[in-house]
C-alpha positions in Angstrom: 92.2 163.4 153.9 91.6 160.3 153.0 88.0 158.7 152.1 86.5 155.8 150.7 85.3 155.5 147.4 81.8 156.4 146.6 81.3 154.0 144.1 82.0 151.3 146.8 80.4 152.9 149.8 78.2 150.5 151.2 74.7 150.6 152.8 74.0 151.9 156.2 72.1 149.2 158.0 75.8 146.9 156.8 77.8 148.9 158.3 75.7 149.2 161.8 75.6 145.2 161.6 79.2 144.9 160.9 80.3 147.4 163.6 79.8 145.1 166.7 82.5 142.4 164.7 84.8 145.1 165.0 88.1 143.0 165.3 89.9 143.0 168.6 93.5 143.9 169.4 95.8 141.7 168.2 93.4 140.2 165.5 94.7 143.4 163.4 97.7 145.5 163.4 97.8 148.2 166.0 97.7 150.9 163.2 95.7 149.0 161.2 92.9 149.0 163.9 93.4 152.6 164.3 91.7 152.6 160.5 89.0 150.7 161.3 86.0 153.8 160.4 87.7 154.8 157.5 89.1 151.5 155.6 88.3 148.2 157.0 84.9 148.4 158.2 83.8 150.4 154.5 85.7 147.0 153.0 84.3 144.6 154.5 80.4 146.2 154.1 81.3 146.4 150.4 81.9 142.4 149.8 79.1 141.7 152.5 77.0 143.8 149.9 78.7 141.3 146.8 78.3 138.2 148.8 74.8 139.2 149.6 73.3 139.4 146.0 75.1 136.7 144.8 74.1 132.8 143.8 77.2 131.3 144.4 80.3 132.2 147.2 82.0 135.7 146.3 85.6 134.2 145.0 87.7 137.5 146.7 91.6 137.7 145.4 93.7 139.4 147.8 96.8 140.3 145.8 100.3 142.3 147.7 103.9 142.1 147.7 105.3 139.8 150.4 104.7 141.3 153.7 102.1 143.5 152.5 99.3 142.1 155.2 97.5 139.6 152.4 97.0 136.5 155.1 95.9 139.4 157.9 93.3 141.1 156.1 91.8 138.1 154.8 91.5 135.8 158.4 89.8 139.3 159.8 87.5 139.8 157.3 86.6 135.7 157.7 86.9 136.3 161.6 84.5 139.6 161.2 81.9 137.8 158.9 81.4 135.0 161.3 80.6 137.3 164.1 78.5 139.3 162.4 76.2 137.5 160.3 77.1 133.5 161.2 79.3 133.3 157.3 81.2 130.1 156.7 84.4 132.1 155.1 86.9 130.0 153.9 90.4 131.3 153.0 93.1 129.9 150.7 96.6 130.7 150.6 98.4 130.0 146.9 101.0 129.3 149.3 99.6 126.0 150.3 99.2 125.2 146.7 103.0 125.1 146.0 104.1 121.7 144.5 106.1 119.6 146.3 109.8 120.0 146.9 110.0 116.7 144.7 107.9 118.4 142.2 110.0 121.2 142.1 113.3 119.6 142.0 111.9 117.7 138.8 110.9 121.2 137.5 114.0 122.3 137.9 115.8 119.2 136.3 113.4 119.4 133.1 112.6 123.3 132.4 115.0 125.2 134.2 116.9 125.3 137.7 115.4 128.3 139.1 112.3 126.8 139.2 113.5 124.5 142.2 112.6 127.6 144.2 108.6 128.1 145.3 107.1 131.0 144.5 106.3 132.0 140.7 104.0 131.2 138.3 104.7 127.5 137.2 105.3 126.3 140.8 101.7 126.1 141.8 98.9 123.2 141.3 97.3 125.4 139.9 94.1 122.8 138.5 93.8 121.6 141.7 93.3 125.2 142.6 90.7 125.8 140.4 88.9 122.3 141.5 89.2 123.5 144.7 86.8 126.8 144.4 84.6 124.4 141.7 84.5 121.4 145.0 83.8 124.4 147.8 81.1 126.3 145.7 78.8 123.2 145.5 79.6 122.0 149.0 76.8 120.8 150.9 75.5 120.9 153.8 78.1 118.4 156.4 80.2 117.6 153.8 83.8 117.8 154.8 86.5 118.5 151.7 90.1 118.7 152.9 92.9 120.9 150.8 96.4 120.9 151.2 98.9 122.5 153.5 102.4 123.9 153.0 104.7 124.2 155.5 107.7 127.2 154.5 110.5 126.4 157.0 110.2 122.8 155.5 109.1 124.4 151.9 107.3 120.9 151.7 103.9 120.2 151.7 102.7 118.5 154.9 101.4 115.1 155.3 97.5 114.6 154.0 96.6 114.3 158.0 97.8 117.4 158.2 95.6 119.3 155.7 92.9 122.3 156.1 89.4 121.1 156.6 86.1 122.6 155.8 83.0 121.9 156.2 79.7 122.6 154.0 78.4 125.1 153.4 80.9 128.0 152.3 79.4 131.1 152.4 82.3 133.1 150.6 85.6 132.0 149.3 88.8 134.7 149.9 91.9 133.6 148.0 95.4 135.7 149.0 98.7 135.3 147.4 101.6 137.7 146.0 100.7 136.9 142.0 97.1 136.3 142.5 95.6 138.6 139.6 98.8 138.9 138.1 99.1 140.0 134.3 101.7 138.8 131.7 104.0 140.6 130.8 105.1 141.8 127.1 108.6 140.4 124.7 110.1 143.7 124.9 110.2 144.3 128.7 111.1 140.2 129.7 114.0 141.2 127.0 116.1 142.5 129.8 117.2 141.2 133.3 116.6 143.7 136.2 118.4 142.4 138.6 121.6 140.6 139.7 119.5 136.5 139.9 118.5 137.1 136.0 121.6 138.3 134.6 124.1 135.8 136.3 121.1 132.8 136.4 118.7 133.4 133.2 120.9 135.0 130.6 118.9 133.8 128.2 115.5 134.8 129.6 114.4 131.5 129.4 112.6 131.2 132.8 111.1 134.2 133.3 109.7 133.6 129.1 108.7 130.4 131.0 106.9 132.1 133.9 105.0 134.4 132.3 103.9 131.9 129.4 102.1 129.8 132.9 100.3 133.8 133.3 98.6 133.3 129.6 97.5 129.8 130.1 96.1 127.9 133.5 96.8 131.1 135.8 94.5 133.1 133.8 91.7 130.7 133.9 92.3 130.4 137.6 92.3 134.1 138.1 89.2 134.3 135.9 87.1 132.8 138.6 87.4 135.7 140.7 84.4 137.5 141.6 86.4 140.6 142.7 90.4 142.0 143.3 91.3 143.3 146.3 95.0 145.2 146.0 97.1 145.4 148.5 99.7 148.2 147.0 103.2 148.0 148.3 105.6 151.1 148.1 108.5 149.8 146.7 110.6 146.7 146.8 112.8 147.6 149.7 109.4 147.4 152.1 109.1 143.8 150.7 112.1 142.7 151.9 111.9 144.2 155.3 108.8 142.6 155.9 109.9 139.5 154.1 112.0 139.4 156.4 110.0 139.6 159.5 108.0 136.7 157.9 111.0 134.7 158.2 111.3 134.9 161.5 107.4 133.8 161.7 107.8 130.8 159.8 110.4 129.0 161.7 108.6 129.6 165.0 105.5 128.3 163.2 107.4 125.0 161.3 105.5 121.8 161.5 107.6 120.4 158.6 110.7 118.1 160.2 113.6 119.6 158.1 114.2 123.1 158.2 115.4 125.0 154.7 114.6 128.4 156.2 116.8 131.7 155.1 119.1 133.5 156.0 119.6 136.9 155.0 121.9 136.5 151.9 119.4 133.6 151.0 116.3 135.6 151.2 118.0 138.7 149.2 118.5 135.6 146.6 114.8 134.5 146.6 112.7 137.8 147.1 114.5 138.7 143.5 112.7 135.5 142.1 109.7 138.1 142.5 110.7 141.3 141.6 109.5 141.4 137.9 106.4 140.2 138.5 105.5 142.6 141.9 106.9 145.8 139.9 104.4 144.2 136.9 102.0 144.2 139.0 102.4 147.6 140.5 101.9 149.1 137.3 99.0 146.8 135.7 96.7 145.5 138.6 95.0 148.5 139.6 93.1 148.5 136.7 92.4 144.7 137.1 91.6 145.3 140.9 88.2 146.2 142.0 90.0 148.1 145.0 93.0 149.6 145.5 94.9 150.1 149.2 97.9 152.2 149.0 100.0 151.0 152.1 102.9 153.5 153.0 106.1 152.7 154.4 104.7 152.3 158.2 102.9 149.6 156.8 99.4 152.2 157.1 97.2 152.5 154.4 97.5 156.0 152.8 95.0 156.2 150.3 91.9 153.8 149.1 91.0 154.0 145.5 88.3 152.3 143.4 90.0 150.0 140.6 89.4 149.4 136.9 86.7 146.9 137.8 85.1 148.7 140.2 81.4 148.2 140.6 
């Protein structure tokens, strides 16, 4: 049977408060809510217990494959702490901290042409990222700070008009994305293209030598600013592209953007294998960079919850 942690277990008198901002249908999966006693409640009263001794925010990474339920946990737990204790939670997606298509194009003109595609390492703002938590920590009371907005079906950024907003003061600061926390990866193992994109479109290895140089430099000061990891554990790569998949279908009901560069299914096959070395790195080397560990099966149910290697 599965349980929660000791280490992490969090008070009592948390868990009574937090029990009344139990999220209502529709604001979690069905079987997700099902595991409310015995995963997300437990979660959430272990970062309320963070946040509460800290000085600053609690930075939270939520790292998982594509599909893995990243942007769901993170707007319940912000949803949840609002209702239960009045928290200001503010929650960034690396997704709207792509560079522009522009930005990319140029990328891909100068360094290499896979890099026209969003996704890895090397294709995000990352300093402005890291200004970003710096600007939110010290917000102050009424002060507004806008951040940008990416829009997928267009794979643009939107117009500055069309930015998040948030307002002063932030009470905690959750920041979810596929490689956030990811590691770099050593000579030997980028030696060797695992699947069809890198043989046929990086004989040479030079961008994925390229990506993983970005995880040694600005990306691990960026990810350094985390307070904790949360991991989001997918089962294999097959799962990701299923609910890939589904995702695509979400975006293009959700566009805003006014041109539509959406995928089809021999496109997506194409651009989920721009992340396949870094989600099976990342299988293998975040748990013991994660502070917690969620095991999510098949159904898209968590199976097991383990402490990580910085668990405290």
């Amino acid at each position: 049977m599965m349980s929660w942690p000791a280490v992490l277990t969090p008070p009592d008198d948390l868990l009574t408060e937090l029990r009344s901002a139990r999220p209502t249908e529709g604001a979690l999966p069905e079987s997700w809510l099902s595991q409310w006693e015995s995963v997300w409640l437990p979660l959430a009263g272990w970062l309320a217990k963070k946040n509460n001794g800290a000085h600053q925010p609690l930075i939270v990474g939520v790292h998982g494959g594509q599909g893995s339920g990243k942007s769901t946990l993170s707007c319940a737990l912000r949803d949840i702490y609002r209702i239960a204790f009045n928290w200001n939670v503010v929650v960034i997606s690396i997704d709207d901290l792509y560079l522009s298509h522009a930005e990319r194009i140029t990328l891909g003109q100068t360094v290499h042409p896979l890099l026209k595609t969003r996704g890895v390492p090397g294709t995000h703002d990352v300093r402005l990222g890291m200004q970003l938590f710096d600007q939110l920590k010290e917000l102050k009371q009424g002060e507004t700070l806008f951040f940008p907005a990416f829009d997928k079906a267009s794979d643009d950024r939107l117009p500055e008009p069309e930015w998040h907003s948030v307002t002063g003061p932030v009470d905690m600061i959750i920041f979810e994305g596929w490689c956030v926390g990811c590691q770099p990866e050593g000579d030997v193992s980028l030696a060797t293209p695992i699947n069809e994109l890198e043989a046929s479109e990086d004989g040479d290895g030079s961008w994925r030598r390229w990506v993983n140089q970005q995880l040694t430099g600005d990306y691990s000061r960026w990810y350094g600013m985390l307070d904790e990891l949360i991991m989001l554990k997918v089962p294999d790569m097959a799962a990701v592209l299923r609910w890939r998949s589904q995702q695509e279908t979400e975006n293009k009901a959700r566009a805003r953007g006014t041109t539509d560069r959406s995928f089809d299914e021999a496109a997506l096959i194409r651009f989920i294998q721009h992340y396949e070395r870094l989600t099976r790195n990342a299988l293998g080397t975040l748990p013991e960079q994660a502070s917690l560990v969620l095991n999510i099966n098949q159904a898209h149910e968590v199976d097991d919850v383990m402490a990580g290697g910085k668990a405290s």
